[in-house]
N, C-alpha and C positions, 0 to 999 in steps of 0.2 A: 303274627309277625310283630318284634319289639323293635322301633324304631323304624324310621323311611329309608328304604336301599333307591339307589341312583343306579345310573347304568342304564344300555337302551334295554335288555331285556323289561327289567322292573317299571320302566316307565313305558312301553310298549303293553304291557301288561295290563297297568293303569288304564291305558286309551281303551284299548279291545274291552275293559269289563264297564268301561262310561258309553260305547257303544254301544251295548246290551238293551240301556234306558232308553236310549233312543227310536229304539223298535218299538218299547210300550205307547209313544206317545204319536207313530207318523202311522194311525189309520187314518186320517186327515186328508192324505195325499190327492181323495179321490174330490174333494170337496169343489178342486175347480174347475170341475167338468160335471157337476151335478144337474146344470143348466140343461148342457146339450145334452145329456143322457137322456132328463126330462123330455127335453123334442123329438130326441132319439125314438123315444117310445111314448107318442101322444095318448095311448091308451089306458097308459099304467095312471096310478094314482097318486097323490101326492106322498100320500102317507109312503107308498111302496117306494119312490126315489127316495124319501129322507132315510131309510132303512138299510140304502147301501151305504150310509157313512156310519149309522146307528148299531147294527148289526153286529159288527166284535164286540161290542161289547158285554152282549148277553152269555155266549161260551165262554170271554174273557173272565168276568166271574166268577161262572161253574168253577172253570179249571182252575183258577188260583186258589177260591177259598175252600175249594175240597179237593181236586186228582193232585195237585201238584204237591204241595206237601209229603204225600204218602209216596208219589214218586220220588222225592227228592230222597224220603227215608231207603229205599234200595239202588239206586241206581249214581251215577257219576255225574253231579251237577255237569260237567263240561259235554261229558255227551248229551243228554237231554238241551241243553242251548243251542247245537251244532244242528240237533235231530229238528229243533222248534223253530231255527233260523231257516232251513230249508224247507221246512212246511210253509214258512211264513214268505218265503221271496214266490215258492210256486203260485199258495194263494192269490198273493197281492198279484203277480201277475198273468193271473189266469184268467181277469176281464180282457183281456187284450184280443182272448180267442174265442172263452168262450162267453159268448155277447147275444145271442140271439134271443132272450128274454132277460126282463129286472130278474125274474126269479135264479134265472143263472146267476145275476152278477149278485145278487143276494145269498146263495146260497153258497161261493166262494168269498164272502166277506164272513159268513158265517164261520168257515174253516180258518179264516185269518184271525179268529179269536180266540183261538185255541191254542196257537204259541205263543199269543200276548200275556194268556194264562199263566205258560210257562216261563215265560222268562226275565216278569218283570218279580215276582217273589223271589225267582231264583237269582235275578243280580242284587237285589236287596240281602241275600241270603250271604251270596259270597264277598261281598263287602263286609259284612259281617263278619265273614269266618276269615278275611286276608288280613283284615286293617285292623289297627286297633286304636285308641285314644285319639289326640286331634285329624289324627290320619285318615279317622273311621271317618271321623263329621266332617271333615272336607271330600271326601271320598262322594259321599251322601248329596254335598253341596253340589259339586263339581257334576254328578251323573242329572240332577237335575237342571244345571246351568247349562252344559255341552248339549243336553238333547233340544231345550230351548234355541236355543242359538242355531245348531244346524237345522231343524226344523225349520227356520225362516228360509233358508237357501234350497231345502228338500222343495218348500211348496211354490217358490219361483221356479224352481225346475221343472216341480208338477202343472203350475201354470204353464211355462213355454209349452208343456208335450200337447198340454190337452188344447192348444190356439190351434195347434196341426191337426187334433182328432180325438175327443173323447176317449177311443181308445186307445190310444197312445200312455195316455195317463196311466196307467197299469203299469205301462214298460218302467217308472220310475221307480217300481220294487227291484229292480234289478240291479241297484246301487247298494242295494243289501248284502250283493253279491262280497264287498268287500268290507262289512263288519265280519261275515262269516268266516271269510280267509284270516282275517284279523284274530279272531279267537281260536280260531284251527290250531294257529303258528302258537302265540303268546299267554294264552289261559292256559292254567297249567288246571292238572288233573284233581278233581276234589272229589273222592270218593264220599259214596253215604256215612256220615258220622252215627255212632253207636251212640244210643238212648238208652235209658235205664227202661227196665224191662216191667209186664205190667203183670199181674198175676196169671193173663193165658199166657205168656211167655213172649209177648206181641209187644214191639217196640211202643212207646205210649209219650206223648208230648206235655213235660212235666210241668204244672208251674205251682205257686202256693195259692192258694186262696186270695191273699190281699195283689199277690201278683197277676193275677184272673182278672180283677178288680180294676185295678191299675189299668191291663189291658186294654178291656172295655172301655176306661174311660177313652183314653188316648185314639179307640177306632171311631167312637162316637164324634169326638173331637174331629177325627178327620172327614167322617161323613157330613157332618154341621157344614164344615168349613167350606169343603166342595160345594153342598147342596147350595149353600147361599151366597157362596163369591160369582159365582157361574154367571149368575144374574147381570155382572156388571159386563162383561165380554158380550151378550146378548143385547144389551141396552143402549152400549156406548155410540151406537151409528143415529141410534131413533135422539138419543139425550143432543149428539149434535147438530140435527135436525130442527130439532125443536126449538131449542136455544140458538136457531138461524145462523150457526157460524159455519157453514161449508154444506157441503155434497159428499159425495159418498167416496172420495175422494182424502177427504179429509178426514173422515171416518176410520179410513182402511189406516189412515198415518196416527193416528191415536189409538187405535186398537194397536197397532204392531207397539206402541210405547208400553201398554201393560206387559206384553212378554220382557220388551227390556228390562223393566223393574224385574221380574223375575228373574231373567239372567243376573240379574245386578247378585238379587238375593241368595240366590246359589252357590256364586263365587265365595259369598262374603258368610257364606254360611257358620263356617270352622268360627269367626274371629265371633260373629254375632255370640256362637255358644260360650264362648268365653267371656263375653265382659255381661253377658244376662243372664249364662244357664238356665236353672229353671225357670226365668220368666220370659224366655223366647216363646212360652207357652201365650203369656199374656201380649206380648208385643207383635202377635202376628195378628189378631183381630183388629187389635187399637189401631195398629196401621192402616189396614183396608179400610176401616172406618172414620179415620180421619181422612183417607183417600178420597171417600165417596163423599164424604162431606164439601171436599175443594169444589168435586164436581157437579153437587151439589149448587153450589154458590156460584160457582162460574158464568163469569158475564163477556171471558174472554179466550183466544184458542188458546195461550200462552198457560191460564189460570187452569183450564181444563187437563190439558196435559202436565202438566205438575201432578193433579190428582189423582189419575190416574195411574201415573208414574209411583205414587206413595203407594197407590193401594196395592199396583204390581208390583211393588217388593213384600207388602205385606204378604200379600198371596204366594212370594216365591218363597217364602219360608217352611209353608207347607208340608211340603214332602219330603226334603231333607226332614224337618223337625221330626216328625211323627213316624217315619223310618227309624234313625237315632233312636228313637225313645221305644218304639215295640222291641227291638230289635237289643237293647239295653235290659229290658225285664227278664226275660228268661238266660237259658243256657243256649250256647254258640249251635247247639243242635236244631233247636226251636227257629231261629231265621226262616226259615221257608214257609213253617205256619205264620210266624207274622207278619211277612211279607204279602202271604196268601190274604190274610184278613185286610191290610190295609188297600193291596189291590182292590178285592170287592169292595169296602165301604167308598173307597174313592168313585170305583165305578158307579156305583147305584147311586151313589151322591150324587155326580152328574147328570145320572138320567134320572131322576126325581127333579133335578132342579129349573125344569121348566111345568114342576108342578108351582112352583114360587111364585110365581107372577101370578095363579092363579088363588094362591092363597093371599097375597098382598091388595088385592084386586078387593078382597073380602071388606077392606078397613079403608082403602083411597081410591080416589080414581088411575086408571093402570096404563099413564102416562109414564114417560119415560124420568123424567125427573121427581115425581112423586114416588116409582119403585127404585131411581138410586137412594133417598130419603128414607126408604123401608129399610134395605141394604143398610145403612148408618146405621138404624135404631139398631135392627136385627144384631150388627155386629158390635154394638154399645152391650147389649145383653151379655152377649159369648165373652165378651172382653171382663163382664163384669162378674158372670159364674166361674170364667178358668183364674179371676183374680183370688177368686174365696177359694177354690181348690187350691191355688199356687200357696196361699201363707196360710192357710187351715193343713197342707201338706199330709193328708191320713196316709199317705204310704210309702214315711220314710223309709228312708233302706231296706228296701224290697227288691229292690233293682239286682239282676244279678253280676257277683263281680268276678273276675277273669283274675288266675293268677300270673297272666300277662302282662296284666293293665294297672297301670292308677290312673284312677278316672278324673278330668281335669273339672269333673261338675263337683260342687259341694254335697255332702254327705244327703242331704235331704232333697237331692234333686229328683 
C-alpha cells in the first residue's frame, strides 16, 4: 500500500491486525491466581506451578522459528490467524474445566503456545506486507504500544475473576472471542506470496550473505536485550524494599510505570525513527541504562520512578525496532521467517534471563541494588558495541528496497 487510506474499513483493519499482538503477549493472564492454584494443589511442586505461566513459551518457539514460516509459505495468512485465534481462546480456556491436576493445566498452556507461535510472526509479517514507509514503523509501534496498554486492563480483569476462583481466571480468554470476530470481519485475505525457487524446485527463503549477516546481528541484538532488561522487572519490588521506600504496594505502582514508558515508546516509535534512524539502534540501551542508573541512585520514590520510567521507554523500543529492521533486510516474502527468528530469540531471551542474576551473582553480592548496577554496566557495554556497529555501518545498503517505498531512513541505515 502507497500512502495511509482513512475510512472505517482501513482503520478497522488497522485495530483487528494491532489485536493480533496482543495474543502474543497475554499468557500472563494466569499469573493472578498462581497463588491459589499453589494451594489448590499442596502436593504439586514449585517448579510445577511456575510452569503453568512458563509453559507457552517452549511450543511458542518451536512453532515460530521453524513450522510457522513454512506454513505461511502455502497457506492464507488470514486463515492460519483465525485457525490459531481459536486454538488459542479454547486453550486459554480450558483451565476452567479441565483442572483436576497441574499436569492438565500444564499441558493446556502447553497447546497455548502454539498459536502464540503462529501468530505473533504472522502479524509481524503482515505489517509488513500491508504498510509501507512511516506507516510500517508506526504500525510496528502502535501493535506494540496497544498490547501494552490493554494488557494492563486484561490482567485487572484476570485479577477480579481469579478473587471469585482460581478457575475463573481461564474464563478471561474468552475476550478473545472478539479480536477473533474482529479479524473475521476486517483482515482482508493474504494469500501465500511466490518465492523464487531453489534448485529442487522448493520455494527457498532468499537473502545475500551480508544480508544473513545483518540478520544475525539484529536477532542477537534482540536476544541481548530481552536477556538482560528482564532483570529490572524481576528486581524492582526487592530494589524497593531494600532502599526502605514502600511495601509491595508500591512496588506493584512502579512496576506498572515501566510498562508506561513502554507504551510511551511505541506510540512514539514512527517519530523516534525519524529524527535517529540508525541509531535508535544505539538509543535503546543508553536509555535503559541511564534508567537503571536513576534507580540506582535513588534515595527517593519520585527519583526511582523517573528511572524506571526512562528505562521503560528504553525497553519499549525494542520490538518495534528490531521488527522494522529484520523485516527491512530481506524481500516482502521473507516476513514470516523474520518474524519467526525474532519471536524465538525474544522468547529464549526471557527464559535465560533468570540465568542473569546467576551469573551477576558471580562478580557482586546478588542484592537488589548491586544487580540493577550489573544491569547499567551490562547495558553501557551493548550501548557501546551497537555504537561501533552503528558508525563502522559494514552493511550499508543491504537492506532490501520495495519499488513501493522510499525509505525515510538514510541510505546507510
Amino acid at each position: 500500500m502507497a500512502g495511509t487510506k482513512i475510512g472505517i474499513r482501513p482503520v478497522m483493519q488497522r485495530v483487528s491486525i494491532l489485536m493480533i499482538m496482543l495474543i502474543t503477549v497475554e499468557t500472563l493472564l494466569v499469573s493472578p491466581a498462581l497463588a491459589d492454584i499453589a494451594k489448590a494443589f499442596p502436593d504439586a511442586a514449585g517448579s510445577a506451578i511456575g510452569m503453568i505461566m512458563t509453559m507457552p513459551f517452549i511450543p511458542m518457539v518451536i512453532m515460530a522459528a521453524f513450522i510457522t514460516p513454512q506454513l505461511a509459505k502455502k497457506f492464507d495468512k488470514k486463515t492460519l490467524i483465525l485457525v490459531a485465534c481459536v486454538v488459542y481462546i479454547f486453550a486459554g480456556t480450558a483451565g476452567a474445566y479441565l483442572n483436576d491436576s497441574v499436569g492438565q493445566l500444564i499441558l493446556m498452556r502447553a497447546v497455548l503456545g502454539i498459536p502464540l507461535g503462529i501468530t505473533g510472526p504472522l502479524c509481524i509479517a503482515i505489517i509488513n506486507q500491508l504498510y509501507t514507509g512511516l506507516e510500517r514503523k508506526n504500525m510496528f509501534g502502535f501493535a506494540n504500544a496497544v498490547s501494552s496498554l490493554l494488557s494492563i486492563f486484561l490482567l485487572l480483569f484476570a485479577g477480579w475473576l481469579a478473587a471469585q476462583s482460581w478457575k475463573y481466571v481461564f474464563l478471561s480468554y474468552l475476550l478473545f472471542i472478539i479480536v477473533l470476530l474482529l479479524l473475521a470481519i476486517f483482515l482482508p485475505k493474504l494469500p501465500a506470496q511466490v518465492e523464487e525457487e531453489g534448485a529442487s524446485g522448493k520455494t527457498k527463503i532468499v537473502y545475500t550473505p551480508k544480508q544473513k549477516a545483518k540478520l544475525t546481528f539484529v536477532v542477537l541484538f534482540a536476544f541481548a536485550g530481552l536477556m538482560c532488561s528482564f532483570v529490572i522487572q524481576v528486581q524492582t519490588s526487592f530494589i524497593v524494599d531494600e532502599k526502605g521506600l514502600g511495601g509491595a504496594q508500591l512496588a506493584a505502582l512502579v512496576i506498572s510505570v515501566f510498562g508506561i514508558g513502554q507504551i510511551i515508546s511505541g506510540f512514539l516509535y514512527g517519530v523516534y525513527s525519524l529524527i535517529f534512524k540508525r541509531f535508535c539502534l544505539v538509543l535503546l540501551p543508553a536509555l535503559i541504562a541511564l534508567g537503571c542508573y536513576i534507580m540506582f541512585l535513588a534515595t527517593n520514590v519520585p527519583m526511582l520512578i523517573i528511572g524506571i520510567l526512562v528505562a521503560g521507554i528504553g525497553a519499549g523500543i525494542n520490538n518495534p525496532l528490531v521488527n522494522d529492521k529484520v523485516t527491512a533486510i530481506g524481500p516482502i516474502q521473507n516476513g514470516a521467517f523474520a518474524g519467526g527468528l525474532i519471536m524465538a530469540a525474544t522468547g529464549i531471551g526471557v527464559f535465560l534471563s533468570v540465568f542473569m542474576i546467576d551469573f551477576y551473582a558471580l562478580f557482586v553480592e546478588p542484592t537488589a541494588v548491586n544487580l540493577i548496577w550489573c544491569t547499567v554496566v551490562m547495558h553501557i557495554i551493548i550501548t557501546a558495541i551497537v555504537l561501533v556497529y552503528v558508525l563502522w555501518n559494514p552493511f550499508k545498503g543491504v537492506n532490501y528496497v520495495r519499488e513501493d517505498e522510499q525509505s525515510i531512513d538514510t541510505p546507510s541505515s
